[in-house]
N, C-alpha and C positions, 0 to 999 in steps of 0.2 A: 708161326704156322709153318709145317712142314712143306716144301712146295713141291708142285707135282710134278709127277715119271712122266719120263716119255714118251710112255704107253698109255697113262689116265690123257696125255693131253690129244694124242692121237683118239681116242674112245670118243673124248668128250666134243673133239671135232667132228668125227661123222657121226653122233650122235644132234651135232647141232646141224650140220648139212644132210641129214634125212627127214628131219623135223619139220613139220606144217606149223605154221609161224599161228599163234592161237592165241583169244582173248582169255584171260579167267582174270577171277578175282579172288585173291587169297583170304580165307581171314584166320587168324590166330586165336585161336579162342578154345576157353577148357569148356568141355562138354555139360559141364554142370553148370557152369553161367551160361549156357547159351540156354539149356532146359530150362534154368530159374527166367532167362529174359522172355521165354516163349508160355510161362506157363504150364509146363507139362514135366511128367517124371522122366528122369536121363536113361531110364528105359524105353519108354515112349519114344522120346529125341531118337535112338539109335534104329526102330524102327522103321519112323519117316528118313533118316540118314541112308538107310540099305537100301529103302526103295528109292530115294532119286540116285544113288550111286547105281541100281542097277539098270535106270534108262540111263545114264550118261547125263545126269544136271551135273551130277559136282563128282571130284574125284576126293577121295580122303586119305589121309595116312598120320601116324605120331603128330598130332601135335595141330595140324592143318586139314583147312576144309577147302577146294577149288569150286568156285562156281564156273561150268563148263560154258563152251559157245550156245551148247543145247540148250543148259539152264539160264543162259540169257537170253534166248532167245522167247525160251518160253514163258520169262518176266517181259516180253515187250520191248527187250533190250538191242540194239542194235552192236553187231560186232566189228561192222565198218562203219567209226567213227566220221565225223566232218571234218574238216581240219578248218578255223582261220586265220586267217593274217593280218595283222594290224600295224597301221604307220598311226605312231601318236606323238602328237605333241612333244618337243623336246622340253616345255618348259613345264607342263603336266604330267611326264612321262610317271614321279612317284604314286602320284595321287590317281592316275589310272590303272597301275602295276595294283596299289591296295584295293580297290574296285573289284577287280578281275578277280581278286584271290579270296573276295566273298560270295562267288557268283556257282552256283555248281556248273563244275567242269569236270572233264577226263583226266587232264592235265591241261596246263598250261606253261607256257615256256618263253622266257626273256631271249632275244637273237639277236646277232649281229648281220648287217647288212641292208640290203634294200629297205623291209619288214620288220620291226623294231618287236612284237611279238608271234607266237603263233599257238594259238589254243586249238583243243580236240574237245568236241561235244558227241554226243548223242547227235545222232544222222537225224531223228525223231525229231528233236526236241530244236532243233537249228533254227528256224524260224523265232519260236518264243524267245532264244537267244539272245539271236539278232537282237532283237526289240528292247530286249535287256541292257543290250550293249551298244547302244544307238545313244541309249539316255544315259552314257558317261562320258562328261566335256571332256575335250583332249583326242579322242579320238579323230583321225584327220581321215583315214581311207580303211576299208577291210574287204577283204578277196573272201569269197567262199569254197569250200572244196569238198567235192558227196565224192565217199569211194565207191567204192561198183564192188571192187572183191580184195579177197586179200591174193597177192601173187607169191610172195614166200614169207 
């Protein structure tokens, strides 16, 4: 791979330093499976496609479809995540790591330090979580965290 000028790394800096830090969700997918998974013709799809592009749910281009903060928002979705932190067991730490990784999450993440994990949910859904993740042995302590906003 070619590496880049001077000037794309310049571009591509204040392109990221002007930038609103933003949730979406990618998904990869040909327009004709996405019609055949919905039921309807890929003319049809391209209609419902232009009207949530033109409120701002998803953006599109070649190949890709974005689900916006709008269009998750308007599924219910929350765009500032939870965040938690878990100290687990050093002598369960696999068997709770395999747990975590059947559980729906945003992400979750292996750490070093204080905090041996730290998972993001659904700001919504934190509670039922919880409850989910209360009832896997190993767990020793977990911190909660609701964001308020995104700052960049």
């Amino acid at each position: 791979m070619e590496p880049l000028t001077k000037r794309s790394v310049q571009l591509l800096r204040k392109l990221y330093e002007k930038s609103k830090s933003a949730t979406t969700y990618t998904l990869d997918v040909k327009q004709d499976e996405l019609s055949e998974q919905l039921g309807i013709s890929r003319q049809a799809l391209n209609v419902h496609l232009k009207k949530l592009k033109d409120r701002n749910y998803i953006r599109t281009g070649r190949g890709f479809i974005d689900v916006t903060e709008k269009g998750l928002s308007a599924l219910g979705i929350s765009s500032t995540p939870a965040f938690i932190l878990l100290k687990v067991s050093p002598v369960k730490r696999l068997q709770v790591y395999e747990k975590i990784r059947e559980l729906p999450v945003i992400r979750a993440f292996r750490i070093a330090g204080e905090v041996d994990a730290l998972i993001m949910v659904e700001r919504e859904n934190l509670d039922a979580f919880l409850k989910k993740l209360y009832a896997i042995d190993g767990i020793e302590d977990t911190r909660s965290y609701v964001t308020i906003e995104v700052l960049k």
